[in-house]
Each structure stands twice: as structure tokens, then as C-alpha cells.
C-alpha positions in Angstrom: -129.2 -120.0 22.0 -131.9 -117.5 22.9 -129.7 -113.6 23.2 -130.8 -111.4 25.8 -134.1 -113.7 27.0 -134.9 -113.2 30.7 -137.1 -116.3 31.1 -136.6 -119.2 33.6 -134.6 -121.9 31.9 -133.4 -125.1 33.6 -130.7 -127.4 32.3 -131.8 -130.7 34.2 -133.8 -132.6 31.8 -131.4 -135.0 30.2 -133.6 -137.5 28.8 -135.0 -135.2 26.2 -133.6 -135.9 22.5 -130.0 -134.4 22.5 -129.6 -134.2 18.5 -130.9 -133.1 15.7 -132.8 -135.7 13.9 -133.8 -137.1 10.5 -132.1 -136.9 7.3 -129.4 -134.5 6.7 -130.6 -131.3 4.9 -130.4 -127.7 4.6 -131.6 -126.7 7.9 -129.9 -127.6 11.0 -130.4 -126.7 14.9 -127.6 -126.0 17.6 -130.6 -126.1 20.3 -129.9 -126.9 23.8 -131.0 -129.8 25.9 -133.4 -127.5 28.2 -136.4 -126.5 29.6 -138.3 -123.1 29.2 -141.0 -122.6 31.5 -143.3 -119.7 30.4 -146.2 -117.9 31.9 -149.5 -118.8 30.4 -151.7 -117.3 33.4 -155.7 -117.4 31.9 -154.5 -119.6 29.0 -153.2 -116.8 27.0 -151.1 -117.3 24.1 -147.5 -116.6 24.8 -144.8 -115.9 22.3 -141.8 -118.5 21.8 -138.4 -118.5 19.8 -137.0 -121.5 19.7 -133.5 -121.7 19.1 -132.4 -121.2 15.4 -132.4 -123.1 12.4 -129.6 -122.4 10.4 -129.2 -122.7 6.0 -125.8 -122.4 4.4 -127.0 -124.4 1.7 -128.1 -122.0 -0.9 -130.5 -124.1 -1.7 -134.6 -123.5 -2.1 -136.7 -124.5 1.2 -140.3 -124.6 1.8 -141.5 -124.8 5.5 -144.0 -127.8 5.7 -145.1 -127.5 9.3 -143.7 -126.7 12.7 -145.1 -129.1 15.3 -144.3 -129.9 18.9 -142.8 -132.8 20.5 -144.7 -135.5 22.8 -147.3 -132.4 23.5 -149.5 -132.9 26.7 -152.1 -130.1 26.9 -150.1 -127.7 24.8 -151.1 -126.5 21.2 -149.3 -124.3 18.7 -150.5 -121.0 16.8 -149.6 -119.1 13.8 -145.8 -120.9 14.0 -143.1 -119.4 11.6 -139.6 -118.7 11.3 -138.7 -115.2 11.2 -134.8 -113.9 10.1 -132.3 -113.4 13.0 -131.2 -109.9 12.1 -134.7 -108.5 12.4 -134.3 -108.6 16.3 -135.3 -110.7 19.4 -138.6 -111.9 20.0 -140.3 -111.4 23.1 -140.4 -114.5 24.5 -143.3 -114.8 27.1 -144.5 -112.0 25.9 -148.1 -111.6 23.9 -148.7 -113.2 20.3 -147.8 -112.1 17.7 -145.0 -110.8 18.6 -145.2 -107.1 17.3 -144.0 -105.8 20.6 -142.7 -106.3 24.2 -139.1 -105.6 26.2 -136.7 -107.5 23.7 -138.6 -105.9 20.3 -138.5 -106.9 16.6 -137.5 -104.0 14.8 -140.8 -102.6 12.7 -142.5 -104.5 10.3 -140.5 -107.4 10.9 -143.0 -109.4 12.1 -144.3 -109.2 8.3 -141.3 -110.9 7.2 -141.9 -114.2 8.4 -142.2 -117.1 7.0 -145.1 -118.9 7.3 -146.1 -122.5 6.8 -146.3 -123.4 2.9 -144.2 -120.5 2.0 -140.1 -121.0 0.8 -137.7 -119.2 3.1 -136.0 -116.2 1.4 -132.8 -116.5 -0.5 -129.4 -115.6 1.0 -130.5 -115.1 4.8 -128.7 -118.0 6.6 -130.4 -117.6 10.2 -133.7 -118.2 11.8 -135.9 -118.3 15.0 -138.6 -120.4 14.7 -141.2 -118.5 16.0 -144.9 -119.5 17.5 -147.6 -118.6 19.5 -148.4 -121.1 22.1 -151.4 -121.7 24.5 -152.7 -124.1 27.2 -155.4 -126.8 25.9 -158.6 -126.1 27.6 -159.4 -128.1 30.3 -155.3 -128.2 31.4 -153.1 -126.4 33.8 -150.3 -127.3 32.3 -149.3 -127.9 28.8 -145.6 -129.5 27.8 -143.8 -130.4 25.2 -140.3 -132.2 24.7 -139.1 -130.5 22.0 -140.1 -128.5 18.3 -140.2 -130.5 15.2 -139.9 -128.4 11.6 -140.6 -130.3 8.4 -139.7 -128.3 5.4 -139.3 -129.4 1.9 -135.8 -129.3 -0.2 -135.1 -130.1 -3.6 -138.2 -131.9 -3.7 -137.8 -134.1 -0.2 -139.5 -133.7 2.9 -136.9 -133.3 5.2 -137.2 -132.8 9.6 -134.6 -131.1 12.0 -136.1 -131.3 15.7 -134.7 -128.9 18.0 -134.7 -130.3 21.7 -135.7 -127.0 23.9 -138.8 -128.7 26.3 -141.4 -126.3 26.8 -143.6 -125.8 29.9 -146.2 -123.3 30.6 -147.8 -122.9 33.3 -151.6 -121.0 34.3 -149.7 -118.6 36.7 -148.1 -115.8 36.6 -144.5 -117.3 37.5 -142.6 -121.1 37.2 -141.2 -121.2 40.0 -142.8 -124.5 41.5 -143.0 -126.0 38.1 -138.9 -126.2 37.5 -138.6 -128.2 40.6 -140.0 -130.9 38.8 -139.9 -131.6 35.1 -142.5 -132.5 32.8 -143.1 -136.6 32.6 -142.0 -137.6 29.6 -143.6 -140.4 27.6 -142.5 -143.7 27.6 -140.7 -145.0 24.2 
């Protein structure tokens, strides 16, 4: 779970995806079955760390792509995964996250991982980090949940982390949590 985040979070949704999914691999997710409502007032991009991805494998991964679930009016930017021990990032706060209340330490922004590149050897814990912004033309942009497609020992493998997102184009959530995001029908 997110350490020392003061955003609005609200446990009700339960028909988002409670498990991780696809084949078993490397990465896995101990995400929670929420939603995260963030700011987005004048369709900024706003930072987000999903909950993280975990790798006791030992073995070589390459991040494929890091996409978002069911997305209605929401779009991703510049999405990575960035090791645990170089601090919290400011979720909510501007993108990239270089600064804000809950800081990276320096330079660790640098460190990430980015899309197309392997994950470095021997650190076991990750956020998966991104930028994300309002579609023009919405209020609102949701999603039920992050998808992450990485590549190990030559298989594309997917671990979906079920944190719903919300933002909102005001400056608070407060209406928004009263009611969740539709979700699609299946």
C-alpha cells in the first residue's frame, strides 16, 4: 500500500478486479481493491504511485508497457517504475515527480525505469509510477485499475494491480467519492 499518502481513498468499489491477473511471473502486486480520487483542476498532469510490483525472482525483466484499465477520459504519461527505497512519490502532486510534500530523495527520479528498458538487478521493490491527465473534452477521467506488461525469459508476461483511479477538474473529490466511477459492462 501507498506509505504516508494523504490523498482521498475509498474502499467501496468491490466490483473492480480483486487479483492479480495473467500468467504467473516475476512481478507481482499486493494492490488493494480501491479508489484514488486525485485533483486534476485545468487538466493538469498529476503524479501517481500505484501500489508496488514486487521481483524476488532474480530473474531479467523488461517493462513492455504500463497501461490503464477500462480508461474513460483518462490517458497516461511518461509511466515507469521507480525503486521503493528512493522515497515516496508525491502523489497528486505535479509530473514528474522531482518534488512535492512526500519527496524522492535527489536524482531518483533518474533512476527509473522506463518503458523498453530491463529493471535493475537485485532491487526487489517498485512503484509504478505515471503521470496522468484528463482527456480533452472530459471532466472526468477513470480507470479501473493499472495493467503492466513486461517481458521475462523471453515471454510477455501482465500483473494488473486493481487501485481505480479518478480525477477530477477541481481542486478537491469530495462529491466524486460519493459515487464511483461506472464500470463497463463485461
Amino acid at each position: 500500500m501507498r506509505r504516508g499518502v494523504a490523498v482521498a481513498v475509498c474502499a467501496a468499489l468491490t466490483s473492480v478486479s480483486a487479483s492479480c491477473s495473467g500468467e504467473r511471473g516475476a512481478l507481482s502486486s499486493n494492490g488493494a481493491n480501491v479508489v484514488l480520487c486525485l485533483p486534476a483542476a485545468g487538466h493538469r498532469v498529476v503524479t501517481d504511485a500505484e501500489d508496488e510490483l514486487e521481483d524476488h525472482s532474480g530473474k531479467a525483466v523488461t517493462l513492455r508497457s504500463v497501461t490503464p484499465l477500462h480508461a474513460h477520459g483518462l490517458r497516461l504519461v511518461g509511466p515507469a517504475l521507480l525503486p521503493i527505497a528512493d522515497g515516496n512519490p508525491p502523489v497528486g502532486g505535479d509530473f514528474p515527480p522531482t518534488r512535492g510534500p512526500e519527496s524522492l530523495r535527489p536524482g531518483a527520479w533518474a533512476k527509473r525505469t522506463s518503458v523498453g528498458q530491463a529493471l535493475p538487478a537485485g532491487v526487489a521493490e517498485f512503484w509504478v509510477v505515471f503521470g496522468a491527465a484528463i482527456t480533452p473534452g472530459f471532466s472526468t477521467g477513470t480507470s479501473t485499475g493499472t495493467r503492466v506488461e513486461y517481458e521475462q525469459d523471453g515471454d510477455v508476461k501482465v500483473v494488473t494491480i486493481p487501485t481505480a483511479l479518478v480525477l477530477v477538474d477541481t481542486p478537491r473529490c469530495d462529491s466524486v467519492l460519493a459515487t464511483p466511477p461506472v464500470q463497463p459492462r463485461t
